[in-house]
C-alpha angles and dihedrals in degrees: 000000000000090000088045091057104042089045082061093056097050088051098055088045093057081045101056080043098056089047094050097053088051090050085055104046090057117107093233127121126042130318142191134182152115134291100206103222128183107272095356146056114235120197123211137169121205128199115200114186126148121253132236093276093053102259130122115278132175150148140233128229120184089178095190094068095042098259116138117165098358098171119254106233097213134000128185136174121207104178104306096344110104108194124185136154128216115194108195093162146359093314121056117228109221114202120193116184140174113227112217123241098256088054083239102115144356139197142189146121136296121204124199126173091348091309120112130188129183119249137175132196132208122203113241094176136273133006114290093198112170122238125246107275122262117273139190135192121302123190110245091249085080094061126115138021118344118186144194153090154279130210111227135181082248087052139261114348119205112218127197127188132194122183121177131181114239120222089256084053091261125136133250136176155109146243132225136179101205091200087041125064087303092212117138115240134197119252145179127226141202137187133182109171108302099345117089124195125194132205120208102169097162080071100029081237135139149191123202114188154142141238120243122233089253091051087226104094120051108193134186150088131318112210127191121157099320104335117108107184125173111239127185122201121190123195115260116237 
């Protein structure tokens, strides 16, 4: 009975083993690290959590250059490769990665335009996912899909805006450029009568306007880092 006994403890502990090692050779939690590009060290920091279906989620951060939960577009495991793809432009980055055994780093390559450079991550602890930014009351007449474009020194610079109206009268919305990376991303927006403000924090970006007499044309200024350029949305009928 004795040998029975102890042969069934053995087996549970090989069984909590086995989990914990499977708890730790997921991708979740937070994660920091260097992309080792020719000629210059990148630093990035990546978020895995799961969503509220169940699938892997996450977001990207390249502090440096003022990005902080830029969406990842797509993100799948097959045994210990992570693969995941963020797409901050035109061209989309695809990272593939081995995650080692302990759950503690991985390390693999990113390739972007035919160009590929080694990176590793290290894991610093949970998800730092950030929360929605902060929104205010909009008059109905905001609501809905606002065009238009920026001229950049890269070139023209579609711009797409959607603004909706929450149950407690909040606003909610996001903000896409389709020849751009065409990812949605989460904004915060502000009205106070004519005047519209909107919040683009993954980017640390900005866009100040107004609303024209007619309701059909916001115009003002987007601001990231330095850069001040004139955009003109126009309600989309």
């Amino acid at each position: 009975m004795q040998t029975v006994t102890r042969t069934l403890a053995i087996v549970a502990m090989l069984a909590v083993s086995v989990l914990v090692v499977l708890a730790q050779t997921t991708p979740l939690g937070h994660w920091e690290g260097t992309v080792h590009a020719p000629g210059m060290e990148v630093q990035v920091e990546l978020d895995f959590t799961k969503n509220d279906k169940g699938a892997l989620a996450g977001t990207f951060s390249q502090p440096q250059q003022g990005v902080r939960g830029l969406p990842i577009s797509t993100i799948s495991m097959d045994g210990l490769t992570l693969r995941f793809i963020v797409k901050a432009g035109a061209e989309a980055s695809a990272f593939e990665a081995a995650l080692s055994a302990d759950g503690k780093s991985m390390g693999g390559e990113v390739t972007l335009g035919g160009m590929s450079a080694p990176f590793t991550l290290s894991r610093t602890g949970e998800a730092r996912i950030p929360p929605a930014p902060k929104t205010g009351r909009i008059d109905k007449a905001l609501e809905g899909v606002w065009k238009g474009a920026m001229t950049t020194p890269a070139g023209e610079m579609q711009v797409v805006l959607t603004v909706a109206t929450l149950a407690d009268g909040t606003a909610t919305g996001t903000i896409a450029s389709p020849n751009g990376s065409g990812i949605e991303i989460a904004i915060g927006v502000t009205q106070t009568a004519s005047d519209v403000i909107v919040d683009v924090p993954s980017v640390s970006a900005s866009f100040a306007g107004a609303v024209d007499a007619t309701g059909a044309i916001l115009a003002g200024t987007w601001t990231q880092g330095s850069s001040a350029l004139p955009l003109t949305l126009r309600r989309n009928k």
